[in-house]
N, C-alpha and C positions, 0 to 999 in steps of 0.2 A: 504494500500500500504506500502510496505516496503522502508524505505529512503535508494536512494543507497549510498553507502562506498566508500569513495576514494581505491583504491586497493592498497594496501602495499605491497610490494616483501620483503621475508626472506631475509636476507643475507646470502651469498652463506657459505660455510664451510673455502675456500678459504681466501674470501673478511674477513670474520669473525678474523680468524687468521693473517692477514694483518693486520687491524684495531686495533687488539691487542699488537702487537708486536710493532706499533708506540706510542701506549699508553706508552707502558714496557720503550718505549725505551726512549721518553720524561721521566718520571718519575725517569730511571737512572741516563740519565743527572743531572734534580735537586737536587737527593739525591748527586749526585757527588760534583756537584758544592758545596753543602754546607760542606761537609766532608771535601774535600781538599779546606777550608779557608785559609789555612797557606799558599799555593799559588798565584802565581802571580794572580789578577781579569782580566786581557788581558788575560789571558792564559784560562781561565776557563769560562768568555764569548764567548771566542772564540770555546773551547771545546761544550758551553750551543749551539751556535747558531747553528755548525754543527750537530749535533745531533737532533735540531726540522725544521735544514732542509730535514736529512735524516728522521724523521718519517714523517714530510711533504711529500718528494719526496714515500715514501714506502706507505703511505697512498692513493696515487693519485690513485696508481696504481691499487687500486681496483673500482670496478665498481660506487659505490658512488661519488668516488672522478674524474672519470672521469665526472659523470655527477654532480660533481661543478665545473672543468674545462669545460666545454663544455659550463656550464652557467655563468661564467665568460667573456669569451669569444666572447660569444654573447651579454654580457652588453659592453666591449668594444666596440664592433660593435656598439650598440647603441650610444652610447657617441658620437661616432666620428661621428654622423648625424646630433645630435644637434648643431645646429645656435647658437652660443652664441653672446651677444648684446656688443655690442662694448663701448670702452671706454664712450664714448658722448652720447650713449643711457644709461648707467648704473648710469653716472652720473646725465642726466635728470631727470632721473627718482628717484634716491634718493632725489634730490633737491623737487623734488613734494612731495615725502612719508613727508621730512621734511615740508614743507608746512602746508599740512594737518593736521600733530600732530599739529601744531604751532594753527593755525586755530579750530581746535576740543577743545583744549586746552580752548581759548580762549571764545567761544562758553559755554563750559562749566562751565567756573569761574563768566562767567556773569549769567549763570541758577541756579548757587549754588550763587550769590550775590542776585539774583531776591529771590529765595525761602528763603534766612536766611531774606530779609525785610516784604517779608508778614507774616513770621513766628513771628518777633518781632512787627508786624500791631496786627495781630491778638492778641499776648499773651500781650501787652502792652509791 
């Protein structure tokens, strides 16, 4: 039997050149940025940021990038379903986790006292 393949899509010619051009266009920015040093850094993070917004925004808009929006989107969704535990549940429940360690801790110093005595039973 042949194992099946997850199926992979080309990117499109379009999507391709899209994807490029964000790259180009990030890459301008940083070389900018470091070239004009002798300028203001507000000026030129600010120049940085707009620039990996626009290859941000220019990248979405291919078919990839919709389907990471699309999958974002619905992890939002998800999030906003999750029950999260309340102040007095989160603290309970630390106060147990400490516990435990305190307790295992304990536990264990007396099985490493128990085993260092028959070790020195046994060797004299």
């Amino acid at each position: 039997m042949n194992p099946t393949k997850p199926e992979t899509q080309a990117l499109s010619r379009p999507d391709m050149m899209k994807l490029l051009a964000a790259g180009a266009l990030v890459l301008v920015a940083l070389v900018a940025f470091y070239v004009f040093a002798n300028h203001s850094l507000l000026v030129r993070v600010i120049g940085l940021l707009l620039a990996g917004g626009a290859a941000v925004a220019l990248a979405l808009r291919t078919e990839p990038g919709a389907e990471t929006l699309e999958f974002v989107r619905g992890a939002r969704a998800e999030v906003r379903k999750v029950v999260w535990p309340t102040r007095a549940e989160t603290t309970q429940t630390t106060l147990v986790v400490i516990a435990m360690v305190v307790i295992m801790g304990l536990l264990l110093w007396m099985l490493d006292l128990l085993l260092l005595w028959l070790v020195r039973l046994i060797t004299g």
